[in-house]
Residue, then its C-alpha position, 0 to 999 in steps of 0.5 A: x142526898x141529890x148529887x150535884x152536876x155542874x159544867x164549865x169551860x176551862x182553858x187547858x193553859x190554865x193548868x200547869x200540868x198543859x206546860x210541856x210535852x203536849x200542844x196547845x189545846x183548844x178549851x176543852x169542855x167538862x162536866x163535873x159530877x160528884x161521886x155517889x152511888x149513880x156515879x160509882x160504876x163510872x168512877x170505877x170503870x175509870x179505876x180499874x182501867x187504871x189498876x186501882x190507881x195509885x198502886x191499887x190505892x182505889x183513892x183510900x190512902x186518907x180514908x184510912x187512920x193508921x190503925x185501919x191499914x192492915x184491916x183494909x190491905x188488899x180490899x180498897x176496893x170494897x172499902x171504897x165502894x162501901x164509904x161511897x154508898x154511906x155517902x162517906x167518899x166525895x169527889x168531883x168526877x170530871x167527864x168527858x161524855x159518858x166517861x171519868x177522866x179524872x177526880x179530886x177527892x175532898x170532905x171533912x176530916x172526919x171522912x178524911x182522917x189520914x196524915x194528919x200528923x203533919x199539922x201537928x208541926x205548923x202554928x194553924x188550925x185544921x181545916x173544915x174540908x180537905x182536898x186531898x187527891x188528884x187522878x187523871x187518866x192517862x189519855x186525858x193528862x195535860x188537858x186541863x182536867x185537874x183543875x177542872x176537878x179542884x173548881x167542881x170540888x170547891x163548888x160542891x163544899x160551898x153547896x154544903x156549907x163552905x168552911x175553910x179549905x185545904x190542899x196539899x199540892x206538890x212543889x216542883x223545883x222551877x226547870x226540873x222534869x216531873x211526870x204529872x202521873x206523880x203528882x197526886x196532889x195537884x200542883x202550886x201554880x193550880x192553887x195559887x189560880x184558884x186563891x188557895x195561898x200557902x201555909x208551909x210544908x207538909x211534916x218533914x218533906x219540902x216538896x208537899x205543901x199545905x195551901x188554904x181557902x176560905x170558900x162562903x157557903x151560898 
C-alpha cells in the first residue's frame, strides 16, 4: 500500500508543549510521512538516537497483550521492525528535512490490543482506531511537532476510512511543572484544539485521560 505524505503549517503556540521554557517560535514547517518500509530506516535512526525511547520500548508498549510481553523483552526492536513490514505499525512521522523529529502512533485495536482494560470501567464502547503514543526528539520539544504528528495521524485514518477515534492524553494539574519528555500521550489542551472531547479517566489513574473524535472517511 502506497504510504501517504502530507505537509502543513503549524504555529508552535498552538501546542501546549511551547507554554515555557522556550521562545516563541516562528511557524515552523513539517512534512508528515507515515511509517512503512521506505520510512522504517528514518524512524529508526530517530529511536536509536533516543535509546529505544521509552526505556528501549521501540513504541511497542500497546502492540503488545499481556500475554505477549515476556515473549518480546529485550527484542522491541525486532518485534517492531517485523509489525512494520506486515504493514501492522502505523505512524504519522514528522520531519524536519530528511529527519524524524517526532511520531504519533495510531491504528486499530487490532494492531493496538494493549491497555484496554481501562474501558472495562467507562459506560463507552471501544474505538475504530487509537492514537495511543507521542515521542519528540529532544532537540525539537516545544516546537510545535506533537500536534503536527496528531493532525497527520487524523488525516491518515480519515484516508482509510475514518471510524471513531480515541487518544489518552496526560492531565497536567494547572501551575504545576511537567517535563514534556513524560508526556507520552500528548496533552488535554492539544485534543480539545483538534475537536477530541472527553470521555473520563483511564482505569484508576486521574491524570490519563480517554478523549473521542468521530473523523468521516473521504
Amino acid at each position: 500500500m502506497k504510504k501517504l505524505t502530507t505537509t502543513l503549517s503549524v504555529d508552535s503556540e498552538g501546542d501546549s508543549e511551547s507554554r515555557t521554557k522556550h521562545p516563541r517560535q516562528s511557524a515552523a514547517r513539517f512534512s508528515v510521512r507515515e511509517l512503512g518500509s521506505s520510512t522504517w530506516p528514518d524512524f529508526e535512526r530517530m529511536v536509536e538516537k533516543h535509546n529505544g525511547v521509552w526505556g528501549g520500548c521501540w513504541c511497542t508498549f500497546f502492540h503488545l497483550a499481556p500475554s505477549e510481553h515476556k515473549q518480546w523483552s529485550g527484542k522491541h526492536r525486532e518485534y517492531k521492525k517485523k509489525l512494520v513490514r506486515a504493514n501492522r505499525s502505523h505512524a504519522a512521522l514528522v520531519y524536519d528535512g530528511p529527519d524524524v523529529v517526532g511520531w504519533c502512533q495510531f491504528g486499530p485495536l487490532l494492531e493496538l490490543p494493549g491497555r484496554m482494560r481501562g474501558y472495562g470501567d467507562m459506560d463507552v464502547s471501544p474505538p475504530d482506531w487509537r492514537t495511543t503514543c507521542f515521542f519528540v526528539d529532544r532537540d525539537h520539544r516545544r516546537e510545535g511537532v506533537a500536534k503536527a504528528a496528531l493532525e497527520g495521524a487524523l488525516r491518515f485514518i480519515k484516508a482509510k476510512g475514518g471510524g471513531t477515534v480515541d487518544g489518552y492524553p496526560i492531565a497536567i494539574p494547572r501551575g504545576k511543572k511537567y517535563s514534556s519528555s513524560f508526556i507520552w500521550g500528548g496533552t488535554e489542551s492539544m485534543y480539545r484544539d483538534l475537536g477530541f472531547r472527553p470521555l473520563g479517566s483511564f482505569g484508576t489513574s486521574n491524570r490519563v485521560m480517554v478523549m473521542r473524535k468521530v473523523v468521516r472517511g473521504p
